[in-house]
C-alpha positions as CSV (number, residue, x, y, z in Angstrom):
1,X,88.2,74.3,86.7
2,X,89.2,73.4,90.2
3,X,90.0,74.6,93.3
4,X,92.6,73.1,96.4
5,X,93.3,74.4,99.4
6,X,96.3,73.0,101.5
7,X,98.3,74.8,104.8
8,X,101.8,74.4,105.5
9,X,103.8,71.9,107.8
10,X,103.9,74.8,110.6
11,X,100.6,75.5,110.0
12,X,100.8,79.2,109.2
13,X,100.2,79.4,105.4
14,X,97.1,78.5,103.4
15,X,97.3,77.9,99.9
16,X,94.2,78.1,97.8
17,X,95.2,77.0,94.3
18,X,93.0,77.6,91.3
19,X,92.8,75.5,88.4
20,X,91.3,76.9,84.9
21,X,88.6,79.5,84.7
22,X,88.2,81.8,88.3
23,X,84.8,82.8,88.2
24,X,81.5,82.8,89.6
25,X,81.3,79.2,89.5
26,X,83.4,78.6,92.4
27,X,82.0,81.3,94.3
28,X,80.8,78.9,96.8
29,X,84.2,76.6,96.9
30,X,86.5,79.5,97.5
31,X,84.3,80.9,99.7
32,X,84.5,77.8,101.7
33,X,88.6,77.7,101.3
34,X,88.9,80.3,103.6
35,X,86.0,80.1,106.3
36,X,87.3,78.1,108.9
37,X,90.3,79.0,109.5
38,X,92.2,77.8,112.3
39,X,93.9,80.7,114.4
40,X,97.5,79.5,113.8
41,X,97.0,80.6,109.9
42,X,98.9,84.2,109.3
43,X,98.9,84.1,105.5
44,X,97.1,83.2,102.8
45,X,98.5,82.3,99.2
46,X,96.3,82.7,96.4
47,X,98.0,80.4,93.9
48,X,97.1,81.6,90.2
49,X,99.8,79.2,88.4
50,X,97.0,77.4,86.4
51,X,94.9,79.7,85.8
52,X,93.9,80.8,82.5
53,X,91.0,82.8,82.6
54,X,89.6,85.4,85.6
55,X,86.2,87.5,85.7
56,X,85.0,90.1,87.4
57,X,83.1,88.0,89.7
58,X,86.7,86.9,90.8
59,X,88.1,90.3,91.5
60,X,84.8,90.2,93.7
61,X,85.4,87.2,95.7
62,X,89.3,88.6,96.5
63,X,87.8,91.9,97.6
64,X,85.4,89.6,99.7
65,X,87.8,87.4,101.1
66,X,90.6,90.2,102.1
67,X,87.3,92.3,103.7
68,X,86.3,88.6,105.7
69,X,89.8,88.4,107.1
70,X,91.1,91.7,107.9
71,X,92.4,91.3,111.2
72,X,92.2,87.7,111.2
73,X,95.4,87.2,109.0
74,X,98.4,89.6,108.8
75,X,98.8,89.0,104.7
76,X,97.2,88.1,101.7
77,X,99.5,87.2,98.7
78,X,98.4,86.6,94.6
79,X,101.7,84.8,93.2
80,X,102.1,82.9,90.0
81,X,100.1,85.0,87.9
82,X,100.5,84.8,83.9
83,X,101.0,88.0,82.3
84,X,97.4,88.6,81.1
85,X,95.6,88.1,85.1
86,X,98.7,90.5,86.7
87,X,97.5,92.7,83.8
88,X,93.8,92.8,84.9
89,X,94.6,92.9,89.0
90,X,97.0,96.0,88.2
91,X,94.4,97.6,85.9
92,X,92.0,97.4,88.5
93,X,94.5,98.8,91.5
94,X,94.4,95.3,93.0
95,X,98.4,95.7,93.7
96,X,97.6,98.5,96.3
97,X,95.3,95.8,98.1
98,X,97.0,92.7,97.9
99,X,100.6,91.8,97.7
100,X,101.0,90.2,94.0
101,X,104.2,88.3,92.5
C-alpha cells in the first residue's frame, strides 16, 4: 500500500493516488497529502485506480479531508473506482458529498 500526491502543470489540480489497501495505516500520509496546500490548488483528485481494498477508517479520513478544506478548494473528485469501493461510497451516501466517477 502506497500513497502519491502530484499537482498539475497549471498548478490547480492535486492528485492523491492510492495504491493497495486505504486504511488506517495511511492515516498520517494522506493526512499529510493535503495539508499544505498552496493557494493556486482548486481541486483535488482522489485517484482510487489501484485500489483494492477500503475501510471504514477511509471513509473517515475523506469526511475529514472534505471538512479540512471546505472553502479552501471549490471541488473534491473520487474517480477510477472499481465496482466494489463505488459500491461501499454509494452505500454510505458518499455521492451526495463528493463528486465520484
Amino acid at each position: 500500500m502506497s500513497l502519491t500526491r502530484s499537482t498539475s502543470a497549471d498548478g490547480a489540480i492535486l492528485t492523491v493516488q492510492i495504491k493497495g489497501k486505504f486504511d488506517f495505516n495511511l492515516v498520517q500520509s494522506f493526512r499529510q497529502a493535503y495539508a499544505d496546500l498552496s493557494d493556486n490548488i482548486n481541486k483535488i483528485v482522489i485517484d482510487l485506480r489501484e485500489t483494492d481494498y477500503m475501510d471504514s477508517s477511509a471513509l473517515g479520513m475523506l469526511l475529514n479531508m472534505k471538512k479540512n478544506l471546505t472553502g479552501k478548494v471549490d471541488n473534491i473528485q473520487i474517480s477510477n473506482c472499481q465496482p466494489q469501493l463505488k459500491k461501499i461510497l454509494q452505500i454510505s451516501r458518499f455521492d451526495k458529498k463528493f463528486d465520484i466517477d
